[in-house]
N, C-alpha and C positions, 0 to 999 in steps of 0.2 A: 471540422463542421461539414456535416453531408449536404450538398443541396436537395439531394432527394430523400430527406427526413421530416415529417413533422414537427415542427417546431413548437415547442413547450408553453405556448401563455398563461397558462394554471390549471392546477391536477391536485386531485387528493383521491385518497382511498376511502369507501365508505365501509364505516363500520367493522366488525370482525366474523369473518364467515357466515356472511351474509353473500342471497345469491339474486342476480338479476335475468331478464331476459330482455327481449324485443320491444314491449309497451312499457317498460318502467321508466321510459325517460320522457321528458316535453318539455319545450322553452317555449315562453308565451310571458307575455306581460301578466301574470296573474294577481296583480295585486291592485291593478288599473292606473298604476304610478301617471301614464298619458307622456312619460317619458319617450316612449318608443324602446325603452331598452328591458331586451328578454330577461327573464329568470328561470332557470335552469329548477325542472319537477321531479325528482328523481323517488318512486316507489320501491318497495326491494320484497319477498318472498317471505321475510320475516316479519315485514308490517309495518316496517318505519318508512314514512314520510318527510324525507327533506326539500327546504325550495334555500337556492345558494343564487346568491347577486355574485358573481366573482369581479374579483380585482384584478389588475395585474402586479406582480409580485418582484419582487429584484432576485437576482438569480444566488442562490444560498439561502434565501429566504422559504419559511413555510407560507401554509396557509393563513390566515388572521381570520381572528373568532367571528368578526364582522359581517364574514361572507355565509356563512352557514344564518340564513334567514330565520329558517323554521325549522325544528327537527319534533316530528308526533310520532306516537308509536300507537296504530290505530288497532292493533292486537289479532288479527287477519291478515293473510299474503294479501299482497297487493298484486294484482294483475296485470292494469293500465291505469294508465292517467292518461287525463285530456283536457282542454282547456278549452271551453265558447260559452257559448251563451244561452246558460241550459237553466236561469230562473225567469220565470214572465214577472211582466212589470219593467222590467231593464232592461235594458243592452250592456251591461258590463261583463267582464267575463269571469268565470267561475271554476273551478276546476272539481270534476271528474274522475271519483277514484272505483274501480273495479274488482267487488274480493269473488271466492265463489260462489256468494249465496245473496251478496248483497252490495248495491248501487249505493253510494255516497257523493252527494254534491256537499261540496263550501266553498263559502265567500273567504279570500285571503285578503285581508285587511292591516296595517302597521298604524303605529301609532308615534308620532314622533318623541324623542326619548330628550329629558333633561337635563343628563349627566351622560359621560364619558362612553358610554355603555351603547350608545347610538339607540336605534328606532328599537321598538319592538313590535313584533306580528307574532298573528295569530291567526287560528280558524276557526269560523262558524259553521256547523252543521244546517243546511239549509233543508235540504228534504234528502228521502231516503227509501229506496226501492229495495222489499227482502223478494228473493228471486226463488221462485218454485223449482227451480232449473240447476244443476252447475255452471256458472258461465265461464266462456274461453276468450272471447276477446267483443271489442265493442269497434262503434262509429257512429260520426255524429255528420249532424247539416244539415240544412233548410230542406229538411224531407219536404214534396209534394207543392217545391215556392213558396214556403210560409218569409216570410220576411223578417228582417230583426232578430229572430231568434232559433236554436237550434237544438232539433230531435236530436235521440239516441236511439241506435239499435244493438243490440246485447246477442249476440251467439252462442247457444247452449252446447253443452259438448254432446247432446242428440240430435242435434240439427234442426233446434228451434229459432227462428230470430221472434225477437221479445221487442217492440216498438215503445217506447216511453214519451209523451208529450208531455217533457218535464215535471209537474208535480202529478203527471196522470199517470198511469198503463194504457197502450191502446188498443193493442192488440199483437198476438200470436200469430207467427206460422211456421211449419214444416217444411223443411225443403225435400223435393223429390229424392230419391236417390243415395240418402245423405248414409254416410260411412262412417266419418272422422271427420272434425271439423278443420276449416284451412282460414288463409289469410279472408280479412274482409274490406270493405271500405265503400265509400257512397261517393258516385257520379252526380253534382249539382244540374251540372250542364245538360247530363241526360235523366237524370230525376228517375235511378236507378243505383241498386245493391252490384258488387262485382266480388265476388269471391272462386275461389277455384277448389272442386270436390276432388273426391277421393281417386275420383276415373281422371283424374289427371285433363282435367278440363276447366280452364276459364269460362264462367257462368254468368249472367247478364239478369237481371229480373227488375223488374218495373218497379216503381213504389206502386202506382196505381195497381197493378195484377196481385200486388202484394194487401193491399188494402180492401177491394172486394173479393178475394178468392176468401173460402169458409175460415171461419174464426176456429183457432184452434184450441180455446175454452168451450165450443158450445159442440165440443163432440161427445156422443156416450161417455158414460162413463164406466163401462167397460174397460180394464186395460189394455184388450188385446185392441181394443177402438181407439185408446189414445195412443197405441203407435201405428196403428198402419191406416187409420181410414182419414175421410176425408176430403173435400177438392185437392186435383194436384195442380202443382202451380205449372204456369206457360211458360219456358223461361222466352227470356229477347233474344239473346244470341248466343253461341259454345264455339269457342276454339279450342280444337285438341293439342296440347303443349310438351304433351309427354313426360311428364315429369311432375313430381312436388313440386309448389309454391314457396319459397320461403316468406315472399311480403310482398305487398299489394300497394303502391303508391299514384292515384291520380291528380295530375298537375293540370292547370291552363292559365299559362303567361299572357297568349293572346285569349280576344272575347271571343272568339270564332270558332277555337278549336283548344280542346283536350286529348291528352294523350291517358291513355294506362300504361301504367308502366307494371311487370310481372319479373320478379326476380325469382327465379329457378333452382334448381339445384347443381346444373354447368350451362344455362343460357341466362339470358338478359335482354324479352321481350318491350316491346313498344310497340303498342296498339291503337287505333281510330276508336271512335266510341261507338263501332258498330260492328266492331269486333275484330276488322281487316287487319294484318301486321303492317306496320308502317313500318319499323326495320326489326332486326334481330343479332347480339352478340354471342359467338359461342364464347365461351368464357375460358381459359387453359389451366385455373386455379379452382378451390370449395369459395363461394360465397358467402358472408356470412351477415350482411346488412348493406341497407342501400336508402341513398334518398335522392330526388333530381332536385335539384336547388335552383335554378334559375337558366334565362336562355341570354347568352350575349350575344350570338348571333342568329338574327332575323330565320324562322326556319328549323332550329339547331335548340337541343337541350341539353345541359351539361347535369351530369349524374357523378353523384359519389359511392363508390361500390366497396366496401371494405370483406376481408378475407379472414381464412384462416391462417396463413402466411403472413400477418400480421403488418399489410398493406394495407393501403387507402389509394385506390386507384382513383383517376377523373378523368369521366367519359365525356365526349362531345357528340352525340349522338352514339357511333361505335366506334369512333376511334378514341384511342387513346392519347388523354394529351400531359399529364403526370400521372406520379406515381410517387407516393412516400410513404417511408415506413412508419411504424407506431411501434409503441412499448407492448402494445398486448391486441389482445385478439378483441374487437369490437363486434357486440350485439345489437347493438344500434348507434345510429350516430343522425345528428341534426344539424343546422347550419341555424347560426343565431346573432344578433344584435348587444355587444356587451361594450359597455363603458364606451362608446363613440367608437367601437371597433369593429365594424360592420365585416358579416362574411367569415365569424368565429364558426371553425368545427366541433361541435359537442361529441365525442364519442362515452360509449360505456361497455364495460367489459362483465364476462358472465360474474370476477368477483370483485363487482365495486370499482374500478379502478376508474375514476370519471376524470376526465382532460379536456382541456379547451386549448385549441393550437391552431394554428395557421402554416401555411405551405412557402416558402424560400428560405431565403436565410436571413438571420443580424447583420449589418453594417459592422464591416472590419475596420477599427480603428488603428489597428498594429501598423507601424511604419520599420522597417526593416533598419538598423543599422548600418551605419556607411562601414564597408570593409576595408582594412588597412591593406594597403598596398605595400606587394612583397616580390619579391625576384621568383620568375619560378625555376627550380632544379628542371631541367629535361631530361638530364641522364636519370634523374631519378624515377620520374614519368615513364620513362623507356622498360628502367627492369619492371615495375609497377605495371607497366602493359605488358610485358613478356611473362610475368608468373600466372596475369591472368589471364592469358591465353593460355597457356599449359594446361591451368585448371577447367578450362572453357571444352579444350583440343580433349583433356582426359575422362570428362563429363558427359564428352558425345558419342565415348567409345560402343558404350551398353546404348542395347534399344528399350532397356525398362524402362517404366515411368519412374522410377525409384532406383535408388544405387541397391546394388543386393547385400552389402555390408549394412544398408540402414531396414531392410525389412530382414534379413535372417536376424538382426540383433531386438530386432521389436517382438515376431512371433516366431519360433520354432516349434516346429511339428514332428514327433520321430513316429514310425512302424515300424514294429518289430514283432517280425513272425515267429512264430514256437517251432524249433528243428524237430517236434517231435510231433505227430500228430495225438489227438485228446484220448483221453484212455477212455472216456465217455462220450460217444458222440454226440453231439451239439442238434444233428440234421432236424430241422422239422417240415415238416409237410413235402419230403422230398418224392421225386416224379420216377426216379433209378430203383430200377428193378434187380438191383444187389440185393446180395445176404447184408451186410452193410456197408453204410454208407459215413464213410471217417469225415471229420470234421478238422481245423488245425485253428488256434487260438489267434488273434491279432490284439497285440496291446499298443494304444498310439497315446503319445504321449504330447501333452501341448505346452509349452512354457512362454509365457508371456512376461517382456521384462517395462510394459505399461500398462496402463489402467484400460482392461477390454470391456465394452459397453455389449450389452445382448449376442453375448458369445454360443457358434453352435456348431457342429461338425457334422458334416454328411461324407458317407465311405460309401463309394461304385465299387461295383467287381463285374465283369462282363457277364451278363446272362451265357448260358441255363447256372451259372453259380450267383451264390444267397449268401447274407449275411446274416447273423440271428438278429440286429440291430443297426438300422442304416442310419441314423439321425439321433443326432444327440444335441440338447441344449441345457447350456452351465449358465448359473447365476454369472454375474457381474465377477471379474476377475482381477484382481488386487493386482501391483505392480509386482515383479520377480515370485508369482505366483506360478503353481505348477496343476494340470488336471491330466488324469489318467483315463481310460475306457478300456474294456477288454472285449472284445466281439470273437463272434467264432466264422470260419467261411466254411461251406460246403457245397456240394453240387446237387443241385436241387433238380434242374431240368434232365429228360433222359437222352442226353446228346452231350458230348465231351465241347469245352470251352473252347474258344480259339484262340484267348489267352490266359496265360495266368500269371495276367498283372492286377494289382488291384490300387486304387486312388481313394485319399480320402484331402478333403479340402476344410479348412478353417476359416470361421468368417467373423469378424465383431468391428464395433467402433470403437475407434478411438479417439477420444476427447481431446480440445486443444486449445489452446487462448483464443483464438480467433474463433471456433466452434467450437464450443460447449456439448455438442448435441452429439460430438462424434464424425470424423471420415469413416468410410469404409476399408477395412483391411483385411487381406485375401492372404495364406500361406497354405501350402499343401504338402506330402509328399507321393512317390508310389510305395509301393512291397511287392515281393514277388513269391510268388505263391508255391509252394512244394510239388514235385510231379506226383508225389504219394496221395495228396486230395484226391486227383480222379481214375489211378491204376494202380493195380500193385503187380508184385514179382510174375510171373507165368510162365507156360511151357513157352520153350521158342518152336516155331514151325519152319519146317524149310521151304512148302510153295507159299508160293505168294503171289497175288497179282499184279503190282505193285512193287519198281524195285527202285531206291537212288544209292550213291555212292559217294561218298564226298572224300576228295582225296584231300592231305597235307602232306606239310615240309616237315613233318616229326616219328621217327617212332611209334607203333599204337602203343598207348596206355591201357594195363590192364583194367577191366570194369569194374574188378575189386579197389580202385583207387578212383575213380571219376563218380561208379555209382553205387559207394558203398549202403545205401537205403535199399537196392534191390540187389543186391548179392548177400548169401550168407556170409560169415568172417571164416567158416569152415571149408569150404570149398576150395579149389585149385587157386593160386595167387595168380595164374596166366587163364584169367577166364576171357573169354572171346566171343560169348556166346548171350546173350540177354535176350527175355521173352518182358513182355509187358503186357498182360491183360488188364483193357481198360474197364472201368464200374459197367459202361453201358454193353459191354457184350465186346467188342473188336479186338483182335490182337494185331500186337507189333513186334516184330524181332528186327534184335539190333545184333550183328556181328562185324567183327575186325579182322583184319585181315593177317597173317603169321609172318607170312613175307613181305609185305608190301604199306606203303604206308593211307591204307585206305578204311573205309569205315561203311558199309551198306546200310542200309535200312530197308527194310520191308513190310510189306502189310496187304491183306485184301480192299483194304481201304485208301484212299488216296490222302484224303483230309487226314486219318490218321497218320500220317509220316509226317504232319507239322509238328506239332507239342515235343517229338523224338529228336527230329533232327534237329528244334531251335537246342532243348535241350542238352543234344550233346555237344554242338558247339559252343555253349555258355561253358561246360563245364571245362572242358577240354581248354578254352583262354585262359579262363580261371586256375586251373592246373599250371600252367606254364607261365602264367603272369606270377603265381608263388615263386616259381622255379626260377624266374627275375631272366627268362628268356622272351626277348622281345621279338622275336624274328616270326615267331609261331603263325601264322596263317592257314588258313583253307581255302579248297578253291571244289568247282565243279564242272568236269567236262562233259556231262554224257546232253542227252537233249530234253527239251521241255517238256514235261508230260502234257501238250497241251491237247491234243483228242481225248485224255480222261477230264482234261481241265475245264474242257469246254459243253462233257457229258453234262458235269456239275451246274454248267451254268444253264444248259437247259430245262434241265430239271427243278432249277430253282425258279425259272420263267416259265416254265409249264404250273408250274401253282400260282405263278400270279395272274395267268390267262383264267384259270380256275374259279381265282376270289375273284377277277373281274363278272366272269358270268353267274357266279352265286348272288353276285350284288347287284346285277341285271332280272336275275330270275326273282330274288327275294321283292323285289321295286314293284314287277310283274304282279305277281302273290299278294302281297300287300295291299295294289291299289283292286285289285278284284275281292282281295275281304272286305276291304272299307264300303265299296260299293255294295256286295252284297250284304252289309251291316246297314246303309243308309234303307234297301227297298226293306228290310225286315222292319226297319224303326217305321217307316210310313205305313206298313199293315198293321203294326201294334198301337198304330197311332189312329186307326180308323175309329169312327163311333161303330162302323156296320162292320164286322167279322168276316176278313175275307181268306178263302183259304191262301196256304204257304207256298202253294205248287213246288215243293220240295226245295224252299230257301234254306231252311235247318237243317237237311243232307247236304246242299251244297256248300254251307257255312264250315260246317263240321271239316265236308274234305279241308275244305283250302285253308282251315286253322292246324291241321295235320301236315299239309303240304310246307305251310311255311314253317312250323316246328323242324320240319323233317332237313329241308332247305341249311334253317339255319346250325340245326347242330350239324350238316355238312359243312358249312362255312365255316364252323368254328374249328372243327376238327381240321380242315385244310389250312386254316389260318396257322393252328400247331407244326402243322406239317411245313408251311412256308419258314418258318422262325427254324427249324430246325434245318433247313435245307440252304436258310443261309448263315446259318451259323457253320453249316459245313465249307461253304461257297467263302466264306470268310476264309476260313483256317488251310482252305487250297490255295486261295490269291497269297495269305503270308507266303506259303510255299515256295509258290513261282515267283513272288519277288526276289526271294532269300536265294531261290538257283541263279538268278536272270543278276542279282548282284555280285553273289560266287565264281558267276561264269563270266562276266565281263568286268569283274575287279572295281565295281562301283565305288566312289567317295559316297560318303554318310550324305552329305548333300544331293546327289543322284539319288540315292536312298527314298530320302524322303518325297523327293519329286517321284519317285516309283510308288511310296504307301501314298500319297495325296491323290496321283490318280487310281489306282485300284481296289483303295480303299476310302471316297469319300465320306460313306454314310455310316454311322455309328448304329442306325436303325433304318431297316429298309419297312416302306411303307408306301399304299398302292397310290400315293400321288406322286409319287416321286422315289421311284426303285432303281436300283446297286444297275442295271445295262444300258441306261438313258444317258445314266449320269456317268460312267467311266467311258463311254462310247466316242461322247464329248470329251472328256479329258484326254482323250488319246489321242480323238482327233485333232484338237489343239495342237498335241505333241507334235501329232506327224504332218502337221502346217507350219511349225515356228521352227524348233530346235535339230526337229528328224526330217525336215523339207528338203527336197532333192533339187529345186530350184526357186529362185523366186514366183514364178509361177503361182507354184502352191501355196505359196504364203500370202499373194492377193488373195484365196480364196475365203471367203467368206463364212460362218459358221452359223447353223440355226441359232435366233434369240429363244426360242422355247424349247423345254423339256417333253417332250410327251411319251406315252409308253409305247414303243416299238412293234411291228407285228410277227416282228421276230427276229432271230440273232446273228443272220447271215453276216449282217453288215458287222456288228460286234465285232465276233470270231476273225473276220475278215480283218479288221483292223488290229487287233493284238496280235497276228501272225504278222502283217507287216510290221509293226511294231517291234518287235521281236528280230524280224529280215533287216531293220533298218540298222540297229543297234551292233548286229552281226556287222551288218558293213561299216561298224566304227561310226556312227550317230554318236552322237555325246545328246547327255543329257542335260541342258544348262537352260535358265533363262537371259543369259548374259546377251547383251545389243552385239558384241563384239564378236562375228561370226568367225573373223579370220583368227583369235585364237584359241580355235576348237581344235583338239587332236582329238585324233582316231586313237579307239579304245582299245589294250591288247586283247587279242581276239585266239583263244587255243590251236594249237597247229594241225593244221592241216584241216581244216573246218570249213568244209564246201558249203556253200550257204546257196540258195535260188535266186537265180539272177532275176530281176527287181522288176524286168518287162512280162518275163514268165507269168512273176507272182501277179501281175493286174492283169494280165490276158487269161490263165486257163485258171480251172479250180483247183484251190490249195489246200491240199491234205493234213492239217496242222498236226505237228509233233512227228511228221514223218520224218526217215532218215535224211532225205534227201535237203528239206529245209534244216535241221538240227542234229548230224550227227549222232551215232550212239557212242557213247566211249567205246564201245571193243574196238570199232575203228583208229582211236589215235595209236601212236606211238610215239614215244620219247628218247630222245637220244641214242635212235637208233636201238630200242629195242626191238624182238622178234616178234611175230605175232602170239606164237605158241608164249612165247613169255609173259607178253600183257594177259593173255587168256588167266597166265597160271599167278598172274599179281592182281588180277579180278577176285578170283574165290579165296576169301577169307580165309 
């Protein structure tokens, strides 16, 4: 038993698909018993009329025919209901029913019953208003102090209010402004209408400014007269709320003072009756009904606020002091006086579902049985705590939220790329100025071995590459169910990729005893894309600008075995010699070396040696991992290309200096067209014609200037994406050497891609030199600090964009110097066991005072060696020369 549940004192369902809203419900004495005990009015859409005296009922027990008073079916939606004192002659009270065209009062009346069968009631039709109007909602109360007895006002869905002095009409009005009609209700206290219109404002009107302002029957009768002429009305007061109303409720416990209360669409106003906020709730949930029921402390108002979350919160002014749950989502709810049970909550849901409940819990009768008394085993406590530790100890190995045994057996996801590229290509809308442009198939496969709710799949592949369909969503997926998809990828953009991985992710709910509604559950996997998508075979070239070497511990492999997709099967078995012409225009030649066990790469391009050289050391492990040789490695001695490395990154920061001042200049342009648009409107606005002194020559330029402006912008902004998608596939580079060459763990690895590769998309709030500048600086204060010194030092808390790359460049070549002299790269606290990194022999690196006092030449020999410099085991020079050329 929850304490934070509402508690069940009697519920039933009304009717069969039938639907309710906000005015279908009211408790009021309607039958004038003089008991003090409410009866519960419920209206419904379909036109039946019930009023239920409820009982309290024993638990397994239904409802008893007893409590259903009255059921009519008045053959009209019913609107609202209300209950005062709306015949003259009396004061008893009456109830108030609302359809769209027509006002019905009756008296409810019983009669005591003879037999077994209890009382019976009934209703009289007392009077009855047919309405010119559709009406949307009503309100009632001693309009204008009449005493004893109480008006109605009727809101038409054109933003008429309709006044009835019980068996009279009295008069019409218009509201100004009127859009859509909103909540309504009547201030006694201030002897005024409060509703809030369409402009999202709480509205105030007099009765008195409502009763002399022009009658809205005694206008022409013209129709264009009966909607727009007329007095307009003076409102009292407007506060702007900013939002829909959901309902309008004014209370006053004390004589002195009223509040309004305004329930919102995410706030929960409280107002003075002169319009001031007296406080205000933001609300963290949808509201979906409310009522303030009573104040128990002097000051303080206690409000019931129910949700879509299918809560029943209780406010004390705005704080919160419970909160329990309900069966169903309430559209209104009342507090009411039932069987001596004072402080009953009435709620009703949009189908019928009406309850009456109260907030704690039952009295617990259960008394716990006395437990026998028994010896306990310890040693058996002991292995009992030792296996659960095990389990505990084996539990905390993984850092998933989930063991991976229980999420690969719930969703499996497979990719499986086509070794063949499409015999038809797929490309559409592609930007590559090829003869064509190849495409290659992705089939992903999902197996689900439980029930998946709102199942959907989304597949990335790194820009400028496409996919002919990135999202996919499947029906509801049955257990040990299986779904297929087949996409195609191609290169859309005209700039080669920086990688060619591609991701696709699976998402759905799944249902469970405790949640019905579904968890969410996440499985993905990668693919890896073919080199044939964006180059094929070509001439090889012997200059180049552009040269690396990657040596190993093995034999070269012929290319006819690593890259049988780019060799004919007809050619020499000792080919040595590989061209690659990429889609976008660039070559790459790949050669091996005859004597030696080395491998070049070359290119005019620098970025182009990434995709090559990942390339060929994928393949090359994969070759020798078949061969079930484990020893296989490569390594890199020559120096960082970093003067070309750093060309790239100016040039990728030279266009962002670009879009910043296109978005300076466009700001510029803009606000001189606007201006010049505002003096053209005020000359066209004149009665007397005054000339243009050449405003429509100058409008003209500066609409040309900014067109002109922004397809530069746009064009640069192309320009930017492709500059860092190059700026991309150069950083892979230099990590892949800077890994090569100082023999990095996968762990260094990663700490090398997290800093020079943090952004997946660079963009001008926050671009790829701010943010790795920082990541480096980081580095070279924690792990690559030369003394504690540096490591007090302090780091900016903000990003901003730089005014240029001194400091950058500066800092990845120390970067670079530091790691040369054996820096490790760790976040570990424990500095004393760091070892120095093997470092290639004979590798004069810049001594570290140098490098902070004069300017450093990045990529020169002097910081990073060229390989013709080493030698090995006492090799000759002339012989490294002649183990250099391939």
């Amino acid at each position: 038993m929850s304490l934070f549940k509402a508690r069940d004192w009697w519920s039933t369902v009304l009717g069969e698909k039938e639907e309710f809203d906000q005015g279908c419900l009211c408790v009021a004495d309607v039958d004038n018993s003089g008991s003090g005990q409410d009866k519960i009015i419920v209206g419904s859409y379909m036109g039946y009329l019930r009023i239920f005296n409820p009982h309290p009922v024993k638990p397994g027990e239904g409802v008893q025919a007893e409590d259903l008073l009255l059921e009519v079916q008045l053959r009209e939606p019913i609107l609202q209901v209300e209950v005062g004192r709306f015949v003259s002659g009396t004061e008893g009270l009456h109830l108030a029913v609302l359809h769209f065209r027509k006002l019905s009062v009756y008296a409810v009346s019983g009669t005591l019953g003879n037999v077994e069968h209890g009382n019976q009631y009934q209703i009289k039709l007392m009077y009855e208003h047919n309405l010119q109007r559709t009406a949307c909602n009503m309100t009632y109360g001693p309009f204008g102090g009449v005493k004893g007895r109480d008006l109605i006002c009727i809101q038409s869905m054109d933003g008429m209010l309709m006044l009835f002095e019980q068996e009279s009409y009295a008069f019409g009005r218009f509201l100004p402004g009127f859009l859509l009609p909103g909540p309504l209700a009547y201030s006694s206290r201030t002897d005024s209408f409060i509703t809030v219109s369409s402009c999202q404002q709480v509205e105030s009107y007099k009765y008195q400014v409502l009763a002399f302002a022009t009658d809205a029957d005694e206008r022409q009768e013209t129709e264009q007269q009966k909607l727009g002429s007329g007095k307009r009305l003076v409102v009292d007061w407007v506060l702007n709320i900013g939002e829909q109303a959901l309902d309008i409720c004014i209370v006053s416990f004390n004589q002195t003072v009223s509040s309004v209360f305004v329930l919102g669409e995410r706030n929960f106003f409280c107002l003075k009756d002169n319009g001031q906020i007296r406080f205000m709730k933001k609300l963290d949930y949808s509201p979906s009904c409310f009522i303030p029921y009573c104040s128990v402390k002097e000051g303080t108002i206690n409000t019931l606020v129910g949700n879509h979350g299918k809560m029943l919160n209780v406010y004390q002014d705005v704080t919160l002091k419970w909160a329990a749950q309900l069966p169903h989502i309430p559209v209104s709810v009342k507090v009411a006086n039932l069987q001596d049970l004072r402080g009953v909550i009435v709620t009703l849901s949009d189908n019928g579902h009406l309850q009456c409940s109260y907030l704690g819990t039952d009295p617990s009768f259960f008394q716990a049985p006395k437990v026998d008394s028994r010896e306990i085993n310890y040693e058996e406590f002991d292995a009992e705590m030792k296996e659960l530790q095990k389990i505990i100890k084996e539990a905390t190995k993984t850092q998933d939220i989930l063991p991976k045994s229980e999420k690969h057996r719930d969703l499996i996801i497979t990719a499986e790329v086509s070794p063949d590229l499409d015999a038809e290509s797929k490309a559409i809308d592609s930007e590559v100025k090829a003869e064509a442009v190849p495409s290659v198939t992705v089939k992903i496969t999902i197996q689900s071995k439980v029930t998946a709710q709102r199942p959907n799949l989304a597949v990335c592949v790194p820009a400028p590459l496409a996919v002919t369909c990135d999202q996919f969503v499947f029906d509801d997926l049955e257990p040990d169910s299986c779904e297929t998809v087949v996409l195609s990828v191609f290169l859309k953009g005209n700039c080669s990729p920086s990688e060619l991985e591609g991701n696709c992710v699976f998402s759905c709910d799944t249902p469970t005893e405790l949640n019905p509604e579904g968890i969410p559950k996440v499985a993905q996997c990668n693919f890896r894309l073919p080199l044939r998508l964006i180059c094929c075979p070509g001439q090889p070239s012997k200059a180049a600008n552009h040269k690396l070497t990657i040596d190993t511990n093995k034999p070269p492999i012929s290319f006819l075995t690593i890259f049988p997709d780019f060799v004919d099967s007809s050619e020499d078995d000792q080919v040595n010699v590989l061209g690659f012409q990429f889609l976008t225009g660039s070559k790459t030649t790949l050669l091996a070396s005859k004597t030696s066990q080395r491998y070049r790469i070359q290119s005019d391009q620098l970025e182009d040696l990434w995709l090559i050289t990942k390339e060929l050391t994928l393949r090359l492990e994969e070759h020798f991992k078949k061969q079930n040789c484990k020893d296989f490695a490569c390594t890199f001695s020559g120096s960082i290309p970093l003067q070309e490395y750093f060309e790239l990154i100016d040039r990728h920061f030279e266009l962002r200096l670009n879009a910043e001042k296109f978005r300076e200049l466009l700001s510029e342009r803009a606000v001189q067209f606007r201006a010049i648009e505002r003096r053209l409107l005020t000359r066209f606005k004149d009665r007397i014609p005054a000339p243009l002194q050449h405003l429509d020559t100058l409008l003209e330029g500066t609409f040309r200037e900014v067109i002109a402006l922004a397809d530069a912008a746009e064009e640069n902004q192309a320009n930017m994406f492709q500059a860092f998608t190059k700026l991309k596939s150069a950083t892979h580079l230099v990590i892949m050497l800077i890994s090569l060459w100082q023999k990095l763990s996968a762990d260094q690895v990663a700490i090398l891609e997290a800093t020079f590769l943090p952004l997946a998309e660079d963009t001008q709030e926050l671009g790829w030199e701010e943010t790795v500048d920082a990541a480096i600086s980081y580095l070279l204060r924690t792990c690559l600090s030369k003394s504690s010194k540096e490591q007090a030092l302090t780091l900016s808390n903000q990003l901003c964009m730089p005014k240029d790359t001194s400091k950058l460049k500066k800092n990845i070549t120390l970067f670079c110097d530091r790691l040369a002299k054996g820096g490790r790269l760790s976040f570990s606290t424990d500095s004393a066991t760091q070892q120095a990194a093997v470092m290639p022999g004979s590798c004069t690196t810049i001594p570290e005072s140098d490098l902070e006092e004069r300017t450093v030449i990045p990529g020169s020999s002097a910081a990073f060696p060229d390989h013709r410099q080493i030698t090995k085991s006492g090799l000759s020079e002339d012989a490294a020369e002649e183990a250099e050329k391939p």
